[in-house]
Phi, psi and omega in degrees: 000123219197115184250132193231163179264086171328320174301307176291333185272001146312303205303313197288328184280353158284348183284021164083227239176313173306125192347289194285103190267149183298173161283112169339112184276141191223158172128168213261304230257320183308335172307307193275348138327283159332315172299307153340305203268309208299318172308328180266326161236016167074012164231125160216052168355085155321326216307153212346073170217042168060078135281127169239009152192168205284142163307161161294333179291317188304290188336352170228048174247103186285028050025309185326089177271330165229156161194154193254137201220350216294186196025085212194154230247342199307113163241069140149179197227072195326244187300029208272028198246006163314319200298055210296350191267335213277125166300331210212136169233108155254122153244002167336155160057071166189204224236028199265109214289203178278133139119330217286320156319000216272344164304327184322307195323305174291339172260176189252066168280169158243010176217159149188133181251120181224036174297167165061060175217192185252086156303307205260009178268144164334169107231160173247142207202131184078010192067016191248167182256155179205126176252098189282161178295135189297321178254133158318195179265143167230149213281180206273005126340312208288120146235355146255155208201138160199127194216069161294145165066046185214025169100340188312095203257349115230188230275115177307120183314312202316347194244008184219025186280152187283014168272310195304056172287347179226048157291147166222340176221159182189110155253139187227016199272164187062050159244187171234088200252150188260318189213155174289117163302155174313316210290012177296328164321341181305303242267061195294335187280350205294167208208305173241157198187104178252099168260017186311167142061072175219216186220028175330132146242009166206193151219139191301171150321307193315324188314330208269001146291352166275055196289025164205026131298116217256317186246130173225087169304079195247020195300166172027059188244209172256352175336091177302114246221301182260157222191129160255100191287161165207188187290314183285301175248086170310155181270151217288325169267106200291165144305334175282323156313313137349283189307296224242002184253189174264336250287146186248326190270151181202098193244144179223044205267153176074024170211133170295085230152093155320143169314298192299326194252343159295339204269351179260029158315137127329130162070349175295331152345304159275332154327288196314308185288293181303340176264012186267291184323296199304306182288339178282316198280344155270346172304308186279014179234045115120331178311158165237127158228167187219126193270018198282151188306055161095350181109028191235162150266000000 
């Protein structure tokens, strides 16, 4: 599960297939190339060129619907909330602390990608550690949102406010998060929903408010199969996530959880039957699927 720009990734599948890729062209006169260009069609790509802060000129191309700043030297993203028109924000991979978003707040994006930054990490100041809100408000616009790899020791309100009416993907994985908020039922629209690589051991109730949630992604978490469940002690994948969801994807690959003992889950049964339907029905309209239980042995 992998949330991507369709634009860059048109440009990149004509660069072929092949192992070897040119090396990314850098330098004053390809910037101001770029820049150029960026005035006439509203896209522009930064992307690996030891920046350690945005030119000034992108801030005055008012067109600007996407730009790509990621792998790049960047601790803020300066005048960046001038950009009134921009749809699509990639910043991954660069040096960008807590609070460092907060331009964002004022524009109408609908993707923004920041994985692989310090968002949620500590710094010190004063010989003491200090964590300002990693996040802004984000804006009611946002339907895609990723922010993998970035410190996170728990789940930011900012990503589960009841404004977020048309979120549809959200990866938040290789953070270190223990547990989920209730307040994740806001998130009525959500669709795909990537927790990998954290230190999850359950998920809420709440979760089974997400009915058109389709993909649910949990690998390499803490998630338990044996139990003796009860009311007083639930079992870590509520039953209502089963019932009351869409969900057809489901990966639990990495968690200490047997094939034999998800199948003895409350309610995973109608998991099964409904994601047996979907998946036949797309084998027979020409798809390739696959039935294996969830990533489990």
């Amino acid at each position: 599960f992998i949330l991507f720009d369709e634009t860059f990734t048109s440009i990149k599948n004509k660069m072929g297939n092949g192992v070897s890729k040119p090396k990314n062209k850098t330098g004053k006169e390809i910037v101001r190339q770029k820049l150029e260009n960026a005035g006439k069609i509203g896209v522009l790509s930064l992307q690996e060129h030891k920046l350690k802060n945005i030119p000034s000129q992108v801030f005055a191309i008012p067109n600007l619907r996407t730009l790509d700043v990621s792998k790049n030297e960047l601790t803020g993203l300066g005048d960046i909330s001038s950009l009134v028109n921009l749809k699509t924000l990639h910043c991954d991979e660069n040096r960008l602390p807590s609070g460092s978003l907060v331009g964002v707040t004022k524009l109408k994006l609908q993707i923004l990608t920041a994985g692989g930054n310090c968002l949620g990490k500590e710094y010190i100041a004063e010989g003491r550690n200090v964590l300002i809100s990693p996040l802004p408000e984000i804006p009611a616009t946002i339907k895609q949102i990723k922010l993998d790899a970035n410190y996170f020791s728990s789940f930011p309100s900012q990503l589960v406010n009841p404004t977020l009416l048309k979120l549809e993907k959200l990866d938040i994985s290789m953070n270190n998060l223990a547990s989920i908020p209730s307040e994740i039922s806001n998130l009525k629209q959500l669709l795909e929903l990537n927790l990998d690589n954290n230190y999850i051991v359950s998920l809420p109730n709440e979760i089974a408010q997400l009915q058109k949630l389709k993909t649910l992604s949990l690998r390499s978490n803490n998630i338990r199969g044996k139990g003796n469940f009860s009311p007083t002690n639930p079992q870590p994948l509520p039953a209502a996530l089963f019932v009351q969801t869409a969900v057809v994807n489901l990966n639990l690959h990495g968690n200490p959880m047997t094939n034999s003992e998800l199948n003895n889950f409350d309610g995973f049964d109608v998991f099964l039957e409904r994601r047996k339907s979907v998946k036949t029905k797309n084998l027979h309209g020409g798809a390739m699927t696959q039935f294996d239980t969830c990533g489990l042995e």
